[in-house]
C-alpha positions as CSV (number, residue, x, y, z in Angstrom):
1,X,3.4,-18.4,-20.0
2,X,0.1,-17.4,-19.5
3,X,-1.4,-13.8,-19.2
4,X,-2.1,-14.3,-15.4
5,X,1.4,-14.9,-15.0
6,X,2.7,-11.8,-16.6
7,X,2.6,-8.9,-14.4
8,X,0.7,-6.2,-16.0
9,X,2.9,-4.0,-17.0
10,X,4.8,-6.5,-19.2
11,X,1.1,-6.7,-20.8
12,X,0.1,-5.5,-24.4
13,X,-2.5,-2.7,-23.9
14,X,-5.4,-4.7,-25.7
15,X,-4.5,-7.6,-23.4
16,X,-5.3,-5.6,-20.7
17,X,-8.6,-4.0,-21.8
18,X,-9.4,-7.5,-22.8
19,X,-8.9,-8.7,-19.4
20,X,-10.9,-5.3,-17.8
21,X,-13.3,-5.8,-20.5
22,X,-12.7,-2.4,-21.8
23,X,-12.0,-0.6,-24.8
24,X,-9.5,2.1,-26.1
25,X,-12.2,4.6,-26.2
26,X,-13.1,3.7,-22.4
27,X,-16.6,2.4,-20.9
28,X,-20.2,3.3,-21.7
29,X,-22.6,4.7,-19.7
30,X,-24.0,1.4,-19.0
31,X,-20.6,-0.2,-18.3
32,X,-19.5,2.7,-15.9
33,X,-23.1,2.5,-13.8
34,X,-22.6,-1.5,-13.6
35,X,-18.9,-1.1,-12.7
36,X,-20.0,1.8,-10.2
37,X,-22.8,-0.4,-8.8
38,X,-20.0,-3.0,-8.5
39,X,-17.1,-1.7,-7.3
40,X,-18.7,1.6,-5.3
41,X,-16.9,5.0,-6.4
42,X,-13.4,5.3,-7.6
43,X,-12.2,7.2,-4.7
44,X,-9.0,6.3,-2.2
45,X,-9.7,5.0,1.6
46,X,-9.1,7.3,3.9
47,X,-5.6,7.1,5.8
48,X,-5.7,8.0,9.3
49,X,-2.3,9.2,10.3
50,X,-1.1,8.3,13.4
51,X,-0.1,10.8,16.2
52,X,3.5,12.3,16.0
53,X,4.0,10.7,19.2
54,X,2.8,7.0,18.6
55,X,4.9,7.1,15.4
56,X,8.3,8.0,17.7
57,X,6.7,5.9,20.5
58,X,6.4,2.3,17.7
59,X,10.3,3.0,17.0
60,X,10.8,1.6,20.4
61,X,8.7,-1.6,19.9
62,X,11.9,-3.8,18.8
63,X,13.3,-5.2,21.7
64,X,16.7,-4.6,20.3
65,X,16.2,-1.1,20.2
66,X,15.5,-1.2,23.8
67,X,18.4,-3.4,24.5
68,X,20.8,-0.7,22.8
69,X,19.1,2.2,24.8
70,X,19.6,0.5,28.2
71,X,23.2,-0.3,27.2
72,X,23.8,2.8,26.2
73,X,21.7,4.7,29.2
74,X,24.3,2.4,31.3
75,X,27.4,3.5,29.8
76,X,26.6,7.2,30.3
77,X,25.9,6.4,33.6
78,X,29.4,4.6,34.1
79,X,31.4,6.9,32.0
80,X,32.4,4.2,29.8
C-alpha cells in the first residue's frame, strides 16, 4: 500500500513531515515566508451563520416534511 493511500493518521510522524517537507523542529524562516507567500495566512474562512429564521425556514424544504404537515394540518382540522 502506498503512503497516499494511508490516511494520515495511520502515518508515522516522519512520513508525514517528509511528505509536508518539514522537520521535527518545524520550518525556517525562509520556509514559513515561502509557505506564507504560498498558501496566504493560516487563519480559518469566515462562516456566515445563517438567520435563525432561514435555518427553521430550510427544515421545510423536504417535500416529505411538507406532506406530513399538510396531513397532519388535515387531521386537526377533521378531528381524526
Amino acid at each position: 500500500m502506498q503512503d497516499q493511500e494511508i490516511p494520515f493518521w495511520n502515518l508515522s510522524s516522519s512520513s508525514v513531515q517528509s511528505q509536508l517537507d518539514s522537520r521535527p523542529e518545524g520550518l525556517t524562516n525562509e520556509q514559513a515566508r515561502e509557505r506564507f507567500g504560498r498558501f496566504g495566512p493560516n487563519t480559518l474562512r469566515v462562516h456566515r451563520e445563517r438567520a435563525l429564521i432561514l435555518q427553521f425556514l430550510a427544515r421545510f424544504s423536504n417535500p416529505l416534511v411538507i406532506i406530513l404537515l399538510v396531513a397532519s394540518t388535515i387531521s386537526a382540522f377533521t378531528g381524526d
